[in-house]
DOKERO-76808 format. One line per 10 residues: their letters; for each residue x, y, z of C-alpha. Coordinates in nm, 2 decimals. Layout:
N
A) X:Y:Z; ...
This chain:
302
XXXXXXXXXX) -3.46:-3.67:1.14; -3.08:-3.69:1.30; -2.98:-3.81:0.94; -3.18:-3.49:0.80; -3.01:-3.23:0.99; -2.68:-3.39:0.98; -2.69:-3.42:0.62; -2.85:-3.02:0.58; -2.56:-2.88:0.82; -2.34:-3.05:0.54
XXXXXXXXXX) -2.50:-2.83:0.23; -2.48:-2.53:0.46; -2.08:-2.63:0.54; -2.03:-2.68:0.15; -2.25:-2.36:0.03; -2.01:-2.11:0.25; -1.71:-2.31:0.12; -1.82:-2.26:-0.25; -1.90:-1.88:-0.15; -1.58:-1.82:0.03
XXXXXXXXXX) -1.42:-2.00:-0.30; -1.58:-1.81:-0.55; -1.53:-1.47:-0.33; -1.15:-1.60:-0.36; -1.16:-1.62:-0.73; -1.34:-1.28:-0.82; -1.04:-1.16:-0.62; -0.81:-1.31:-0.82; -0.97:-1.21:-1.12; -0.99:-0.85:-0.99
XXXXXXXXXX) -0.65:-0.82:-0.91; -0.47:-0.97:-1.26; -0.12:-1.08:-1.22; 0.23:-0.94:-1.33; 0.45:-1.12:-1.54; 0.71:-1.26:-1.34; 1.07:-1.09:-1.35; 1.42:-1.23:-1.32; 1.64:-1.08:-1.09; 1.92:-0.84:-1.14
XXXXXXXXXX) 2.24:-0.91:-1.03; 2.44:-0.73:-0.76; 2.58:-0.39:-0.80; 2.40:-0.05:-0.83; 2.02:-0.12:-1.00; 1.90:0.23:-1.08; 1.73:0.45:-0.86; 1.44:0.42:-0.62; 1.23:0.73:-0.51; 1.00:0.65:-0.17
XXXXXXXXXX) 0.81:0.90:-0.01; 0.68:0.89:0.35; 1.05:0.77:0.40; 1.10:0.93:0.72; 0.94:0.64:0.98; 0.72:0.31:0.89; 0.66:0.16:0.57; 0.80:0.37:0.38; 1.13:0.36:0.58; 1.14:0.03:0.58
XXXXXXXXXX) 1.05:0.03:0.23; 1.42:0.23:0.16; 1.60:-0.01:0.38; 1.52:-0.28:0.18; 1.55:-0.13:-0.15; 1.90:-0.06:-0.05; 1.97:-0.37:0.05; 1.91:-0.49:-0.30; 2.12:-0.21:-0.44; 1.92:0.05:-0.52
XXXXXXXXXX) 2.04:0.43:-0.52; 1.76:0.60:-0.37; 1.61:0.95:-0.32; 1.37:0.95:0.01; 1.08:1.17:0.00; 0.89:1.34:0.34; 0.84:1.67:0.53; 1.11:1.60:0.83; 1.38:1.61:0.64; 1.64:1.55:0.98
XXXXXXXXXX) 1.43:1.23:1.03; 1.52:1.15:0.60; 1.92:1.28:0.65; 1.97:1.02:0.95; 1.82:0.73:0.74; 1.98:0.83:0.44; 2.32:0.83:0.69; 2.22:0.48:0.80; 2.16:0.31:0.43; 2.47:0.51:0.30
XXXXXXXXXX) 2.70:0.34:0.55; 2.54:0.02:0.56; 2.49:-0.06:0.15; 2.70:0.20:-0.03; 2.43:0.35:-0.20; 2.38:0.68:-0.26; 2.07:0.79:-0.09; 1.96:1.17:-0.19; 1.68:1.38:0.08; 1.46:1.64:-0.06
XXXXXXXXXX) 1.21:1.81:0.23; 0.86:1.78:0.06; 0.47:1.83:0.21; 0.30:1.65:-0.05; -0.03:1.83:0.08; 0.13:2.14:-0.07; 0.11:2.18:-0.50; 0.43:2.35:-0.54; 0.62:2.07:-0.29; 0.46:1.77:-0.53
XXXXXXXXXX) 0.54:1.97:-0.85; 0.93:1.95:-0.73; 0.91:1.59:-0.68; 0.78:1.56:-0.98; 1.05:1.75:-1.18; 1.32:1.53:-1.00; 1.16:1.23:-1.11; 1.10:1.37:-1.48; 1.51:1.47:-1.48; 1.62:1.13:-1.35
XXXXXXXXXX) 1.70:0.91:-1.64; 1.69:0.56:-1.49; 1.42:0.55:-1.22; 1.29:0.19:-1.15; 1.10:0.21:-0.86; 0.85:0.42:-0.70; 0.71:0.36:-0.37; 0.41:0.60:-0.29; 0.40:0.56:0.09; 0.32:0.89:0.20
XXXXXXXXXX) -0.01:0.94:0.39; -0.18:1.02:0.74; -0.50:0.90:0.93; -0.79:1.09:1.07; -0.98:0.97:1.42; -1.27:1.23:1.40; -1.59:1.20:1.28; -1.65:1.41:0.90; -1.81:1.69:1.05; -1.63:1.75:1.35
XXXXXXXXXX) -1.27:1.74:1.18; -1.15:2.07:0.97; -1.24:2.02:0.58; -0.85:2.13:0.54; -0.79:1.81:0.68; -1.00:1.62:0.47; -0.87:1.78:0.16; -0.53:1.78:0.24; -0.59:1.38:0.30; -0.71:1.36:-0.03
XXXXXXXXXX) -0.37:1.62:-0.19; -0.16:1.33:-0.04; -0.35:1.00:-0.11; -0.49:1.05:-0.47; -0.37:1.39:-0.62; 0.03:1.39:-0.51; 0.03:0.97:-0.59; -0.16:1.04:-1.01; 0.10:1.32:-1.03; 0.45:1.14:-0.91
XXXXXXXXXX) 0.31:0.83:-1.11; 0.26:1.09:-1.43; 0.62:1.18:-1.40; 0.76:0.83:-1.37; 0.55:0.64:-1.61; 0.64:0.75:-1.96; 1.02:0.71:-1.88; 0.95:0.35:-1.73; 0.75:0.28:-2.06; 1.01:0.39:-2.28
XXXXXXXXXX) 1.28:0.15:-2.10; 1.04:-0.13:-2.07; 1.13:-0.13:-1.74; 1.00:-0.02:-1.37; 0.77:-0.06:-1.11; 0.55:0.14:-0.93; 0.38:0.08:-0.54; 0.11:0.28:-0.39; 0.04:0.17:-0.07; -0.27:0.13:0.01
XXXXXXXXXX) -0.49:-0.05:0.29; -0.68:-0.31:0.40; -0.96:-0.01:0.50; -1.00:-0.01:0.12; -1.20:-0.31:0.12; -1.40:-0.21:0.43; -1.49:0.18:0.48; -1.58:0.24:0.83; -1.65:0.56:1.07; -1.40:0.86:1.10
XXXXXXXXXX) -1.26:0.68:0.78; -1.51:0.85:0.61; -1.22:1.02:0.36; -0.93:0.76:0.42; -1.07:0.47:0.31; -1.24:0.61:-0.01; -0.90:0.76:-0.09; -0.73:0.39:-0.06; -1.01:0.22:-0.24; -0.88:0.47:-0.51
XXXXXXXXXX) -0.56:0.37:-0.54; -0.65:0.01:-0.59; -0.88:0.14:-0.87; -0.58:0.32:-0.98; -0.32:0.08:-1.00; -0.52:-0.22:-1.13; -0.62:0.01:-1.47; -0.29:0.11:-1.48; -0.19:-0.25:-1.50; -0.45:-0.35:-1.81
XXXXXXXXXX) -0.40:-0.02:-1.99; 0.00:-0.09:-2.00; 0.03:-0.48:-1.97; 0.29:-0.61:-2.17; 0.50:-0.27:-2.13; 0.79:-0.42:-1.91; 0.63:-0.22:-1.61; 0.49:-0.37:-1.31; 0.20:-0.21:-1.05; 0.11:-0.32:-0.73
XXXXXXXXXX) -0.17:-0.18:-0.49; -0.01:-0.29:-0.16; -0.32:-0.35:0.12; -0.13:-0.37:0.49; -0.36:-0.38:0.77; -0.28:-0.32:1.09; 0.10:-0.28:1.09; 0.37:-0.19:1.40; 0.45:0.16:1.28; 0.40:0.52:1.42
XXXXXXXXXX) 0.13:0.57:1.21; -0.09:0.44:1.51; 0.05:0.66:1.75; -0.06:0.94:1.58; -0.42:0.85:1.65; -0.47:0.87:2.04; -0.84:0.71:2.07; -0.68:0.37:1.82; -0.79:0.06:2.06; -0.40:-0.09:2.00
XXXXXXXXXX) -0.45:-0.28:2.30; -0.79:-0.43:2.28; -0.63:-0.63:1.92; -0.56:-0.98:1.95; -0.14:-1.03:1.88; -0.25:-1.24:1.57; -0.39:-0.90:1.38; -0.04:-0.71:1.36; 0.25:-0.72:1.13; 0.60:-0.57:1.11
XXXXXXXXXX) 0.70:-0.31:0.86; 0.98:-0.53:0.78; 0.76:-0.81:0.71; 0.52:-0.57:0.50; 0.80:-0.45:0.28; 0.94:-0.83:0.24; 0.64:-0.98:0.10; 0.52:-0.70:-0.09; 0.89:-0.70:-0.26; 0.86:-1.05:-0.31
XXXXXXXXXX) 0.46:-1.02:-0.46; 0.62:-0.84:-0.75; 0.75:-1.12:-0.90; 0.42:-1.30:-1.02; 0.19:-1.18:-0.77; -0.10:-1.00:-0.73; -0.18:-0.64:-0.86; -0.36:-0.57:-0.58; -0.19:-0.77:-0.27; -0.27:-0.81:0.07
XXXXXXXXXX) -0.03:-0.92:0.26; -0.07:-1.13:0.57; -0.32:-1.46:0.61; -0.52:-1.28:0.84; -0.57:-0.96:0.62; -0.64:-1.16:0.35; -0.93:-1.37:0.53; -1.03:-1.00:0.55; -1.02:-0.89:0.25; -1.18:-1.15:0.07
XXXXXXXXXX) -1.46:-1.16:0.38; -1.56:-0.84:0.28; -1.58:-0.96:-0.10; -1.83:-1.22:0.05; -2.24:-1.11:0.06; -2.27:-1.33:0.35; -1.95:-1.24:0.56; -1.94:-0.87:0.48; -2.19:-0.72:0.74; -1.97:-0.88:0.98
XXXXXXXXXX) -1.65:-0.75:0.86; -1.82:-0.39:0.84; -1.96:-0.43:1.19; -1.62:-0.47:1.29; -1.48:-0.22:1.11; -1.70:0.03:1.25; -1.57:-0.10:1.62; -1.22:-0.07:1.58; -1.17:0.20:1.32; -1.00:-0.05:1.09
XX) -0.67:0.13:0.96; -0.36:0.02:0.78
């Protein structure tokens, strides 16, 4: 009888290895890869536009890029926050770092960025960063916000992306990031409108990928989870606390490996061990009531 159950807790040990391996690669099929790039040399490579520049990812974002030479116009409503980092990158890398004051919320602040983005005649990178949470419940919070959550996440990121692809595709050259997040894979309360939105761009950027693979131009859907950033600190009742250490990442860490993911990585990335454990948790039939159960405790945000 020992022999029995010893041998059955073995099939039950190898039947949640084979799921969590076959979760693993319907993710990887999911999220098809881009061709790997060489590197460009030193010097002055184009132009990078980032929005949400002015604190977290996005900030860190246009550090980086300017590190790796990029000329860079950053994108966000405090423009004072935007003209001290573009002060900073200017000194530091000798780029030339351009600010234009935008509330991508607002139709006629998008349809500027987009005319600078049409006019600029080499731009090889776009970073769409720009976003906000909510922490109240659908029907309690103002439909204003909820719309304007959804202006900024889906409608402002298909109309920048409109503006930059065809001049990308006509280069063969270029690359475009919506940020997304890990609440993509697992929707959860008062993220009733966030995480939809997210789950969009992943949609979004992997058919962008097949319908212009082979074009010279690579997407990524970047999935942080819970990241050191101000974002949180906009949302008074987030449990930071009450997270184990293991959970967070630094922007700078963020931005590194999603850099680096271009080169021959996934359309859709996660980055982090932990967030991907995760993510492809809540790919798994058996493991995703967990993951949702604890989503719906800790208001799972990027």
């Amino acid at each position: 009888m020992a022999r029995k159950q010893k041998t059955s807790r073995w099939f039950v040990r190898l039947g949640l290895l084979a799921l969590g391996y076959a979760a693993w690669r319907e993710i990887n099929r999911r999220v098809s890869n881009n061709p790997q790039v060489s590197g460009q040399g030193g010097g002055s490579r184009g132009w990078g536009l980032v929005t949400g520049a002015s604190s977290g990812i996005g900030t860190e974002f246009a550090r980086q890029l300017a590190a790796r030479g990029y000329n860079l116009i950053l994108v966000a409503r405090r423009e004072a926050r935007l003209r001290a980092i573009a002060e900073e990158l200017e000194r530091d890398w000798g780029v030339t770092v351009r600010v234009l004051g935008a509330d991508l919320s607002n139709e006629a602040d998008t349809a500027r960025v987009e005319k600078e983005i049409s006019e600029l005649p080499d731009l090889e990178i776009l970073v769409n960063d720009a976003g906000f949470g909510a922490t109240s419940p659908f029907i309690e919070g103002s439909i204003d916000e909820h719309l304007r959550m959804i202006d900024v996440h889906v409608i402002a990121v298909v109309g920048l992306t409109r503006a930059a692809l065809p001049g990308m595709l006509a280069r063969h050259s270029g690359t475009i990031i919506n940020v997304s997040s890990l609440s993509a894979f697992v929707p959860g309360p008062t993220s009733v409108t966030y995480s939809p939105t997210k789950a969009y761009l992943n949609n979004f950027t992997e058919a962008l990928f097949l319908e212009n693979k082979g074009q010279g131009v690579k997407f990524q859907a970047l999935c942080p989870g819970f990241t050191v950033t101000e974002f949180h600190d906009t949302l008074p009742d987030f449990p930071r606390s009450r997270l184990p250490v293991f959970l967070w990442m630094s922007a700078v860490e963020v931005v590194r490996q999603s850099l680096e993911a271009l080169d021959g990585g996934p359309v859709i990335f996660v980055p982090g061990w932990a967030n991907r454990m995760i993510a492809f948790s809540a790919q798994s039939l058996l493991l995703s009531p967990f993951v949702r159960l604890g989503a719906s405790m800790v208001r799972l945000r990027s």
